[in-house]
PyMOL Python script that loads the backbone (N, CA, C, O; Angstrom):
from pymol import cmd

cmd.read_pdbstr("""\
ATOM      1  N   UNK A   1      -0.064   0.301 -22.999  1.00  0.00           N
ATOM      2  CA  UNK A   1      -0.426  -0.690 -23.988  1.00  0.00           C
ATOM      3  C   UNK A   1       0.622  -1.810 -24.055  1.00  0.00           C
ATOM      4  O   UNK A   1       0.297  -2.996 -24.122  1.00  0.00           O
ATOM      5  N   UNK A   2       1.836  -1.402 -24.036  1.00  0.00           N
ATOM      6  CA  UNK A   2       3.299  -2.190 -24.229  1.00  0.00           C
ATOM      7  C   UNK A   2       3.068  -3.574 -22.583  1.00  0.00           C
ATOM      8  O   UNK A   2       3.336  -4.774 -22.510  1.00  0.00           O
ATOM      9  N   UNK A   3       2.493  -2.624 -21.593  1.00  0.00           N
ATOM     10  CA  UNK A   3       2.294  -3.555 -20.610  1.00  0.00           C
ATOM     11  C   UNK A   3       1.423  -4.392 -20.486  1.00  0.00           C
ATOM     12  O   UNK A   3       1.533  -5.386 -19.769  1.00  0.00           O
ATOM     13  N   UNK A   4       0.228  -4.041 -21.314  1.00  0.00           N
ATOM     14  CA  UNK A   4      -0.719  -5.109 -21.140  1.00  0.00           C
ATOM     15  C   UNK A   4      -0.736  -5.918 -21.756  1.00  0.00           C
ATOM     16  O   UNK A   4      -1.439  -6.923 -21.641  1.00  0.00           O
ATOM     17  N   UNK A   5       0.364  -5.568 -22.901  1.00  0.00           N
ATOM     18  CA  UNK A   5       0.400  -6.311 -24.175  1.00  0.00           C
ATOM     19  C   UNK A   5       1.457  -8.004 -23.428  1.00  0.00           C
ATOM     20  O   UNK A   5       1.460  -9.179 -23.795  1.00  0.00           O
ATOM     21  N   UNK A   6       2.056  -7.407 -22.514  1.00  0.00           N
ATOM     22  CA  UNK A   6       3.486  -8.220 -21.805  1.00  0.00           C
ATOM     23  C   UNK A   6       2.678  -9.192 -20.707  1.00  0.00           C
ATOM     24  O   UNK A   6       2.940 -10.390 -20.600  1.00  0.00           O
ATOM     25  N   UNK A   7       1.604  -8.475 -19.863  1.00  0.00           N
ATOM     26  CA  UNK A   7       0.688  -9.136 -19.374  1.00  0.00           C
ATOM     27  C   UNK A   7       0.658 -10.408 -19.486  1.00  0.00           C
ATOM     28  O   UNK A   7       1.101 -11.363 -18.848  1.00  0.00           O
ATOM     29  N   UNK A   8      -0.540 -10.091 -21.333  1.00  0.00           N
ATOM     30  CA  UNK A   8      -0.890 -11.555 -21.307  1.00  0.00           C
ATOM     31  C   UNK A   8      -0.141 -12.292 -22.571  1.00  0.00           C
ATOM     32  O   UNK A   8      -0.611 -12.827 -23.576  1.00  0.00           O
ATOM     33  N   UNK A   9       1.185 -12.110 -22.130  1.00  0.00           N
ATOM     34  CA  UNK A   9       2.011 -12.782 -22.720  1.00  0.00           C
ATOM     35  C   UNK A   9       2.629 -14.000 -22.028  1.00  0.00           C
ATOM     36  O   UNK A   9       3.550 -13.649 -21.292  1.00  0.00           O
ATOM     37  N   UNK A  10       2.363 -15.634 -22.032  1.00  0.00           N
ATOM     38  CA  UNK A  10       2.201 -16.276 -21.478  1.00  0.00           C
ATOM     39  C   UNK A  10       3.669 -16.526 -20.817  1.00  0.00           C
ATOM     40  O   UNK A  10       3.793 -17.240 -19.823  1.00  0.00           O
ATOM     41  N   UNK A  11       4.839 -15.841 -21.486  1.00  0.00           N
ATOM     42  CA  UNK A  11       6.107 -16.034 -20.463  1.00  0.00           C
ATOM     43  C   UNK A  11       6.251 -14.883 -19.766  1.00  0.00           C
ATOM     44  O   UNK A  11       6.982 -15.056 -18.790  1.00  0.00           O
ATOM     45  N   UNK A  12       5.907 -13.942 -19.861  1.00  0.00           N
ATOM     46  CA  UNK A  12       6.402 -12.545 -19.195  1.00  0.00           C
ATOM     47  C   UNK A  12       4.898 -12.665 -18.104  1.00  0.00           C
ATOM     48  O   UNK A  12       5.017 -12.595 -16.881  1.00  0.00           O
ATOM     49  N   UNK A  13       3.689 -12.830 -18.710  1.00  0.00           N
ATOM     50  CA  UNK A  13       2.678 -12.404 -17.434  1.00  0.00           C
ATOM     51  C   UNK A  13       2.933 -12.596 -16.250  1.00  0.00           C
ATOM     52  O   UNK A  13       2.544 -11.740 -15.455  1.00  0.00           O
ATOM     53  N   UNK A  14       3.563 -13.611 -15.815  1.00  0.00           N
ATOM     54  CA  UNK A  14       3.092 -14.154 -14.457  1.00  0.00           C
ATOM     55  C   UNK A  14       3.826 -13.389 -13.440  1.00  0.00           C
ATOM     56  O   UNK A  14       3.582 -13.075 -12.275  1.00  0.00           O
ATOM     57  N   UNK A  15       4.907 -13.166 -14.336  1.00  0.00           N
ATOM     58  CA  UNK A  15       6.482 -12.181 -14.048  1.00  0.00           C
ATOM     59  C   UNK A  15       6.274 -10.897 -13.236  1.00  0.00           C
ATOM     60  O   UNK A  15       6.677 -10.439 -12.167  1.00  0.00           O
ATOM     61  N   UNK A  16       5.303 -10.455 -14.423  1.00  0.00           N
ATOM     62  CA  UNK A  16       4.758  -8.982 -14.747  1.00  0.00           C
ATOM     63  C   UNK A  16       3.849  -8.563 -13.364  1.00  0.00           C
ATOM     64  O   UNK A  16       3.972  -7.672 -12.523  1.00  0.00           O
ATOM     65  N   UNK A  17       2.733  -9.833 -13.598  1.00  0.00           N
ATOM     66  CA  UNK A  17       1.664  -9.968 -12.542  1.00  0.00           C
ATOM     67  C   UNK A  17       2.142 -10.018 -11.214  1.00  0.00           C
ATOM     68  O   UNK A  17       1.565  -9.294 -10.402  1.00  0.00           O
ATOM     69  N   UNK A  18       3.220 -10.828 -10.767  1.00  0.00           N
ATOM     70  CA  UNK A  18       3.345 -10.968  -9.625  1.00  0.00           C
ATOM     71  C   UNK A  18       4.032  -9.929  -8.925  1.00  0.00           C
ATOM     72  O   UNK A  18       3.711  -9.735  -7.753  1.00  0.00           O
ATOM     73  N   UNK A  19       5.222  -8.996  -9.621  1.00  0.00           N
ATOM     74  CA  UNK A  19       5.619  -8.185  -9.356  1.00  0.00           C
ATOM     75  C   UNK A  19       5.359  -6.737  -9.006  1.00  0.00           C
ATOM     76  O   UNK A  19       5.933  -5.860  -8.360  1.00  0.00           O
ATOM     77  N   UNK A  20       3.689  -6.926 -10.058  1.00  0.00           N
ATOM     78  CA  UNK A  20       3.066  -5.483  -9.518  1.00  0.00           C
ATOM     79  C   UNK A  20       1.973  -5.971  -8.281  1.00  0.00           C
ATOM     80  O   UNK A  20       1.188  -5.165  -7.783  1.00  0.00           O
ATOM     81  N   UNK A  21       2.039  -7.342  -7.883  1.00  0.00           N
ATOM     82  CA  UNK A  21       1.521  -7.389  -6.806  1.00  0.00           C
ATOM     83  C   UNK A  21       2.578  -7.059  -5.381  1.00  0.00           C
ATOM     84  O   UNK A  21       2.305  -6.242  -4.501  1.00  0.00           O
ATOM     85  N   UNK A  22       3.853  -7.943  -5.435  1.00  0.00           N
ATOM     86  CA  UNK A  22       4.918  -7.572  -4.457  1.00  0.00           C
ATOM     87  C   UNK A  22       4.926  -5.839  -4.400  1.00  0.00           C
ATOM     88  O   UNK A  22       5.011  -5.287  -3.303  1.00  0.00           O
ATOM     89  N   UNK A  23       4.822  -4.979  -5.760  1.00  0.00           N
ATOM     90  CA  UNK A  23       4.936  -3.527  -5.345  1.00  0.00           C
ATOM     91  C   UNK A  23       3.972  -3.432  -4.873  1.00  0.00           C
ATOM     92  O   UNK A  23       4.319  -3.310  -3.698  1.00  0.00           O
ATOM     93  N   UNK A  24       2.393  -3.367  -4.877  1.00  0.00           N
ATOM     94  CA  UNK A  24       1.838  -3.027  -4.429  1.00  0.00           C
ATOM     95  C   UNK A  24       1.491  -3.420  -2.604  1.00  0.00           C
ATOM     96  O   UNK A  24       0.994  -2.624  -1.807  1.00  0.00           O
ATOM     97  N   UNK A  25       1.887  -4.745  -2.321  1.00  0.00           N
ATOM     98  CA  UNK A  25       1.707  -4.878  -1.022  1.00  0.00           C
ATOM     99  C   UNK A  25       2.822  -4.135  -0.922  1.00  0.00           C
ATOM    100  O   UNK A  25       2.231  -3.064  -0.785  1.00  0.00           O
ATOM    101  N   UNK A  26       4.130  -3.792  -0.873  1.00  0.00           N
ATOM    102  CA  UNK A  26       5.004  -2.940  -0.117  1.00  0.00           C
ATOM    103  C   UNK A  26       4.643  -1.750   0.126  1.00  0.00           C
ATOM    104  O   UNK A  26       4.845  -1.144   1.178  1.00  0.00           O
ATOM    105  N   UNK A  27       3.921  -1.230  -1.123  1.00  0.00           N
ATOM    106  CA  UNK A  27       3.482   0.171  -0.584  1.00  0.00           C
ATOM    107  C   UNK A  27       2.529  -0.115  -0.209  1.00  0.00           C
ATOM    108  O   UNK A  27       2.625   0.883   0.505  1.00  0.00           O
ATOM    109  N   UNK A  28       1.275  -0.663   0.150  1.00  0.00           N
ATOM    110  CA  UNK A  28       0.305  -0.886   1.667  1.00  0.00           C
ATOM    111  C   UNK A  28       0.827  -0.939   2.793  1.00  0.00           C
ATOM    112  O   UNK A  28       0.593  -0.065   3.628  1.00  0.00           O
ATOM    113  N   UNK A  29       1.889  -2.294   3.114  1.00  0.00           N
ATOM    114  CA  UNK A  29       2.688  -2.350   4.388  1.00  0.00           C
ATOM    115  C   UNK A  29       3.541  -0.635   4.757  1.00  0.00           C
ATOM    116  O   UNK A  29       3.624  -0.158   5.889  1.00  0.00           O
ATOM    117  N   UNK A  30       4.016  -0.054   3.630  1.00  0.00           N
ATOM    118  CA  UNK A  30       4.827   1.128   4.189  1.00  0.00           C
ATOM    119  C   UNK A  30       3.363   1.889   4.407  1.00  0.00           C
ATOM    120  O   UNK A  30       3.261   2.226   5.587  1.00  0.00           O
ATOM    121  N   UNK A  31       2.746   2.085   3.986  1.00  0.00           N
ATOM    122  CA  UNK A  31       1.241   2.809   4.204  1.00  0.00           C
ATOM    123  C   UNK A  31       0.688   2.798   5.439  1.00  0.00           C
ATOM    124  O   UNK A  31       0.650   3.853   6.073  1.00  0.00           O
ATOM    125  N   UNK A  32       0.138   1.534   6.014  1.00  0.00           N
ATOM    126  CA  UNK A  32      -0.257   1.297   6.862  1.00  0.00           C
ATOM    127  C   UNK A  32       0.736   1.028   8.313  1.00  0.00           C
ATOM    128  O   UNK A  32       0.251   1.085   9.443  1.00  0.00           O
ATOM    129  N   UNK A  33       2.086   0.753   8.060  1.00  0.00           N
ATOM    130  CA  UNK A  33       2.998   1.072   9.227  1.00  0.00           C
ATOM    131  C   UNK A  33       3.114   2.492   9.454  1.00  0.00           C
ATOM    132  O   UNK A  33       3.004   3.007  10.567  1.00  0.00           O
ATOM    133  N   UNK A  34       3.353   3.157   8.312  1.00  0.00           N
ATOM    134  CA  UNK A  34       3.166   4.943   8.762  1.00  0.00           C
ATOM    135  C   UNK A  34       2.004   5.272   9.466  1.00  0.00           C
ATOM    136  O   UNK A  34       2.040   6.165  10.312  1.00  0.00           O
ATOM    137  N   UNK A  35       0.749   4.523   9.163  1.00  0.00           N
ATOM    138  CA  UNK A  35      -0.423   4.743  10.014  1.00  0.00           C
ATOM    139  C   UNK A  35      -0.632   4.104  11.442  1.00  0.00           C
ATOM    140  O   UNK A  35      -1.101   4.740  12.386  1.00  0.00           O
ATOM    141  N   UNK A  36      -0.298   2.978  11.498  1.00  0.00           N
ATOM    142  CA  UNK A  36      -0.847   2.189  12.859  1.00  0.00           C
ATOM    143  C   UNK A  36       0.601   2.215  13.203  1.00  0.00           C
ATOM    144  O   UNK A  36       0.547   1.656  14.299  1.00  0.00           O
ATOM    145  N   UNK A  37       1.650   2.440  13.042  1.00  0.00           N
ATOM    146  CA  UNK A  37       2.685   1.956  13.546  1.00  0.00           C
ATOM    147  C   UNK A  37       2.841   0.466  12.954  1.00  0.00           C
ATOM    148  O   UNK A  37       2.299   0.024  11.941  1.00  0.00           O
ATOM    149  N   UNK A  38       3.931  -0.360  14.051  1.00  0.00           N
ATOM    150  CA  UNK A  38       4.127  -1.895  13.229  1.00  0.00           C
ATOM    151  C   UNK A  38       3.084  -2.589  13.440  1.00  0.00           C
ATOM    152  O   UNK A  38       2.190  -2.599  14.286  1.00  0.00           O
ATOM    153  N   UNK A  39       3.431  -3.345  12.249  1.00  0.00           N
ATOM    154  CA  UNK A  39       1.950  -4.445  12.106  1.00  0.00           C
ATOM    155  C   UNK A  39       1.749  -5.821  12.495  1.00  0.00           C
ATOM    156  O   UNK A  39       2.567  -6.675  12.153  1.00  0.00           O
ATOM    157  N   UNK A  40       0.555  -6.158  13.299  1.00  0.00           N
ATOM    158  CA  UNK A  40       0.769  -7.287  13.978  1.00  0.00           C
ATOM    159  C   UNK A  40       1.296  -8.716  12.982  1.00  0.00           C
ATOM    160  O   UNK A  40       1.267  -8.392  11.795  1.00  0.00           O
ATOM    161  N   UNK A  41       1.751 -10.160  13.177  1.00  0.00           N
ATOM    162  CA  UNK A  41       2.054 -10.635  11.934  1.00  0.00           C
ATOM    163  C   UNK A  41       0.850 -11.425  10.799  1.00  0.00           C
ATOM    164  O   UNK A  41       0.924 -12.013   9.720  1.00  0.00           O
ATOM    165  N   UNK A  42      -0.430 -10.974  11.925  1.00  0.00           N
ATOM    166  CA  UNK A  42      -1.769 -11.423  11.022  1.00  0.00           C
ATOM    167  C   UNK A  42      -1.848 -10.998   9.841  1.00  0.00           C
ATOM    168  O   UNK A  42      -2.065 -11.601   8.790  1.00  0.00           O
ATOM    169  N   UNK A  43      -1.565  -9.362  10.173  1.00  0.00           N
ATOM    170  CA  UNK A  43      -1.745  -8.293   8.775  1.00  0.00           C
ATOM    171  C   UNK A  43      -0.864  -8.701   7.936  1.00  0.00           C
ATOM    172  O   UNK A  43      -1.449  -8.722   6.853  1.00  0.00           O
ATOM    173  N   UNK A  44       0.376  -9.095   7.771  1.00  0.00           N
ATOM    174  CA  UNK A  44       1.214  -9.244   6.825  1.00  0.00           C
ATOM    175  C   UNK A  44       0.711 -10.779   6.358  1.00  0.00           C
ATOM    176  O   UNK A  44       0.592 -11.060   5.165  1.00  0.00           O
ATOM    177  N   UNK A  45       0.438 -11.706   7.392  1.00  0.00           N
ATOM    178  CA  UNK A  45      -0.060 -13.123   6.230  1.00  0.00           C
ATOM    179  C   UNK A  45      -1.277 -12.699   5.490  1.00  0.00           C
ATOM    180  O   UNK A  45      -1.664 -13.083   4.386  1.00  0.00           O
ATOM    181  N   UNK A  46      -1.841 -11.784   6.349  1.00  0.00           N
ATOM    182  CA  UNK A  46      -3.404 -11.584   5.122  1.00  0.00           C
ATOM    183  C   UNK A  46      -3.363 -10.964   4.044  1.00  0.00           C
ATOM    184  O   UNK A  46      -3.988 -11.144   2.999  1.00  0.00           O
ATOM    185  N   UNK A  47      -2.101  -9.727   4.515  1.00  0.00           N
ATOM    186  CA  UNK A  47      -1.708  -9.032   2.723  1.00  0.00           C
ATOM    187  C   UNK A  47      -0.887  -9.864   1.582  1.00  0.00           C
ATOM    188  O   UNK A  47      -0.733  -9.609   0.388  1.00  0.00           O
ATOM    189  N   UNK A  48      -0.369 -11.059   2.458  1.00  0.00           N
ATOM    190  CA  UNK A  48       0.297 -11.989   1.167  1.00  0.00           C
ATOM    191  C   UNK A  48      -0.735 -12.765   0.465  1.00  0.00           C
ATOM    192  O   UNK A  48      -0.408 -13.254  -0.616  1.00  0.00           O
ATOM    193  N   UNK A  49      -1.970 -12.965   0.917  1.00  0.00           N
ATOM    194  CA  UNK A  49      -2.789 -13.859   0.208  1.00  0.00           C
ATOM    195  C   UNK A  49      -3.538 -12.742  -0.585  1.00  0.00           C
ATOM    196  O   UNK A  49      -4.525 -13.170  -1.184  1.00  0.00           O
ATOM    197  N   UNK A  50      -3.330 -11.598  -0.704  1.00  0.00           N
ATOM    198  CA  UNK A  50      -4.640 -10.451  -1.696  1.00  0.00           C
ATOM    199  C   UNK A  50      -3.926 -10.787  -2.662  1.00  0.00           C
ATOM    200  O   UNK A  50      -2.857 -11.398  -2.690  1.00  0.00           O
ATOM    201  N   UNK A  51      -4.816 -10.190  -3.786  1.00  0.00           N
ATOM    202  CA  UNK A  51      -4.401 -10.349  -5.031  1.00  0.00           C
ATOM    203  C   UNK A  51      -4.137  -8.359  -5.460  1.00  0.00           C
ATOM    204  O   UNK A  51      -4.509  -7.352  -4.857  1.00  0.00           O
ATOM    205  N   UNK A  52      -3.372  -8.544  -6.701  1.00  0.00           N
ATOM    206  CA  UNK A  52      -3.481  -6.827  -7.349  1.00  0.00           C
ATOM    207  C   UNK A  52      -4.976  -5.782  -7.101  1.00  0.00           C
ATOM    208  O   UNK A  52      -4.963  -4.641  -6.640  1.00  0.00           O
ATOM    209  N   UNK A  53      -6.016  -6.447  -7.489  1.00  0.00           N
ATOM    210  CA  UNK A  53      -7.317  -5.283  -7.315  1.00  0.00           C
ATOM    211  C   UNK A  53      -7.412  -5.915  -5.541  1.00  0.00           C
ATOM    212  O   UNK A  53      -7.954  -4.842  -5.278  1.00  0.00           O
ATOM    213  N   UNK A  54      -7.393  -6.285  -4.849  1.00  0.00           N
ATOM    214  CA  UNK A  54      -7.389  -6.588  -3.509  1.00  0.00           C
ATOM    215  C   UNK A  54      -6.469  -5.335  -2.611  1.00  0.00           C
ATOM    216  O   UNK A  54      -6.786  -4.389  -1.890  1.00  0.00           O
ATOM    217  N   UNK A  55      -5.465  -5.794  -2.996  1.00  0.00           N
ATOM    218  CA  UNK A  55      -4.568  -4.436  -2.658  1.00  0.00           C
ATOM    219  C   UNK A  55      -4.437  -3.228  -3.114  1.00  0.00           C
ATOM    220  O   UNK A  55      -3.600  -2.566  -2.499  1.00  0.00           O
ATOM    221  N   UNK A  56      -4.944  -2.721  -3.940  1.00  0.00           N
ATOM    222  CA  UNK A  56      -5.518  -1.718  -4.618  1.00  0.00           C
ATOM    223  C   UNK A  56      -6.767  -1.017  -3.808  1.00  0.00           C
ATOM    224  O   UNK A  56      -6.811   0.150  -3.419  1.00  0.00           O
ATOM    225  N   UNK A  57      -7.887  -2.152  -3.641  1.00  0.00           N
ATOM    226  CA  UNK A  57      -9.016  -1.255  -2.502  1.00  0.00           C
ATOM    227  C   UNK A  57      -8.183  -1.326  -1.472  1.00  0.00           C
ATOM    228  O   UNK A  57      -7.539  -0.294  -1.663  1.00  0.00           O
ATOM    229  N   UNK A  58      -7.716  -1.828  -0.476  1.00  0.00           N
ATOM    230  CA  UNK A  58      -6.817  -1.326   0.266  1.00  0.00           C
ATOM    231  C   UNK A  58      -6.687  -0.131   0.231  1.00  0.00           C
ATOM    232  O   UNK A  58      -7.434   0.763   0.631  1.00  0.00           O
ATOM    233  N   UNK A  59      -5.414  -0.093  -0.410  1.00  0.00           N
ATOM    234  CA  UNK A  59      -4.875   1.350  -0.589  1.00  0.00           C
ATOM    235  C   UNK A  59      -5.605   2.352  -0.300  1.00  0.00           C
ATOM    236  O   UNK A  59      -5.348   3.084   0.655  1.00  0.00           O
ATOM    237  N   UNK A  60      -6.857   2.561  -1.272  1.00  0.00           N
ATOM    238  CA  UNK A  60      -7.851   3.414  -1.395  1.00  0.00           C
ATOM    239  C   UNK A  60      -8.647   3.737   0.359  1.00  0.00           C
ATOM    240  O   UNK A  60      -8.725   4.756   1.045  1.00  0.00           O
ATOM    241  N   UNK A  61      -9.029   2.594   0.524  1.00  0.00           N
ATOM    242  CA  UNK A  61      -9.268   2.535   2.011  1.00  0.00           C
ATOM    243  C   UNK A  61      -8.668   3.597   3.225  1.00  0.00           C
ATOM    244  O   UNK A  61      -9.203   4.475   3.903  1.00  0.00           O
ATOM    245  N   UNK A  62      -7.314   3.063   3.139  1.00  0.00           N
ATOM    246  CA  UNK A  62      -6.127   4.122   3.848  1.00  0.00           C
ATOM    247  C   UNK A  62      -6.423   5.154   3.922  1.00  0.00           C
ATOM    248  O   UNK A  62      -6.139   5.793   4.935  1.00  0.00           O
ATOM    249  N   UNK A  63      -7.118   5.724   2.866  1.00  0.00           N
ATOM    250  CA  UNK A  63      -6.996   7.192   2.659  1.00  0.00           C
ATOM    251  C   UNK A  63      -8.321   7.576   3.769  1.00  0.00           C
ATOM    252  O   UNK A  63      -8.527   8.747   4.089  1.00  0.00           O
ATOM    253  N   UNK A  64      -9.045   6.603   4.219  1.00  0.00           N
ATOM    254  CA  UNK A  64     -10.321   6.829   5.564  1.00  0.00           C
ATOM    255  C   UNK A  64     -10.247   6.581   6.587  1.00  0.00           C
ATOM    256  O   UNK A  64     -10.024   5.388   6.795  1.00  0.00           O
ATOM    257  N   UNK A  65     -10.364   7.397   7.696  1.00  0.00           N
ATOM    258  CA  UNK A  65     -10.313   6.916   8.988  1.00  0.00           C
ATOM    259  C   UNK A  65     -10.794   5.886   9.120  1.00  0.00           C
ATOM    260  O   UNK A  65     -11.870   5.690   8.554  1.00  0.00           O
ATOM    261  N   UNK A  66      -9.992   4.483  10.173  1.00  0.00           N
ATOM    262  CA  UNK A  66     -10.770   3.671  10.208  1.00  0.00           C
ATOM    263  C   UNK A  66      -9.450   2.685  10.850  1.00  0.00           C
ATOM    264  O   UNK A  66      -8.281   3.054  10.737  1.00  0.00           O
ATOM    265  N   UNK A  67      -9.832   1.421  11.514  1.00  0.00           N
ATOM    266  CA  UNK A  67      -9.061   0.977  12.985  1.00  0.00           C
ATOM    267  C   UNK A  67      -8.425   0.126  11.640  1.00  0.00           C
ATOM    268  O   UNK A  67      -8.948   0.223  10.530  1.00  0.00           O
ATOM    269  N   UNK A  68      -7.398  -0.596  11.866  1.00  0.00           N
ATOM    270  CA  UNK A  68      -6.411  -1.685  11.245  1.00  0.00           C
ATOM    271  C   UNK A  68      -7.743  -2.903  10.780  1.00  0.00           C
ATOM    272  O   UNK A  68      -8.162  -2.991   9.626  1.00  0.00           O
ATOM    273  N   UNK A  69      -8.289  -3.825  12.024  1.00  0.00           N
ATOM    274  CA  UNK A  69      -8.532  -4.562  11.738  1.00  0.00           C
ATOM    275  C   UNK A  69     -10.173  -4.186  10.580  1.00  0.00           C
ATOM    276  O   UNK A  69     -10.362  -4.842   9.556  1.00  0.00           O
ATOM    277  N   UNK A  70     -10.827  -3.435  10.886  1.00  0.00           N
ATOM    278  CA  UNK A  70     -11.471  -2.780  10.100  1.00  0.00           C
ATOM    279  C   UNK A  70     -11.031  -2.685   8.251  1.00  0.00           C
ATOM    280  O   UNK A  70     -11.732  -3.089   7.323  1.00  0.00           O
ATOM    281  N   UNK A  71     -10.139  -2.253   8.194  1.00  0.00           N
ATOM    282  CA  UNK A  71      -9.170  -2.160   7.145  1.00  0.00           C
ATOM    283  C   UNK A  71      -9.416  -3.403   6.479  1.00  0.00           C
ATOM    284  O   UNK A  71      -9.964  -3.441   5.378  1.00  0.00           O
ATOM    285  N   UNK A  72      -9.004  -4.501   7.147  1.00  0.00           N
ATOM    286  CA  UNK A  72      -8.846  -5.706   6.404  1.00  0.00           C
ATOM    287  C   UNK A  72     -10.217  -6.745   5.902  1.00  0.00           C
ATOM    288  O   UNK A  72     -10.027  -7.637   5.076  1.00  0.00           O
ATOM    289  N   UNK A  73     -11.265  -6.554   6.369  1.00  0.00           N
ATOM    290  CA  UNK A  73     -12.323  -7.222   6.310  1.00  0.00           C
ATOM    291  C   UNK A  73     -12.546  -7.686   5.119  1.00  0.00           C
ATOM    292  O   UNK A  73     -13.550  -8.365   4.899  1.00  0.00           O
TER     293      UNK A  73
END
""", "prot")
cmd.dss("prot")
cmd.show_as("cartoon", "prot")
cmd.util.cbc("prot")
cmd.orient("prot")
């Protein structure tokens, strides 16, 4: 509650927001390098443009067999 409350708090959100996006692409990139090995540098410009629920299905994804570029569609 304390976080969502910080959210949409117009000096802390963006803070808040962007940072649980940087965590969340790190743990995709460590995710998906444990899986495919290293990643070509397409994959990393395309995971900088997702947003939080973007990288989130991701994640979820991972958990299914299925080729890299597949992954990203």
């Amino acid at each position: 509650m304390i976080v969502n409350d910080l959210i949409d708090h117009d000096l802390y959100g963006p803070v808040i927001r962007r940072s649980r996006e940087v965590g969340a692409r790190r743990l995709v990139v460590l995710l998906m390098t444990e899986i495919f090995g290293p990643l070509p540098g397409w994959v990393e410009e395309r995971l900088d443009a997702l947003t939080f629920p973007e990288l989130e299905e991701i994640a979820v994804r991972l958990l299914k067999p299925c080729a890299l570029d597949e992954l990203l569609r």
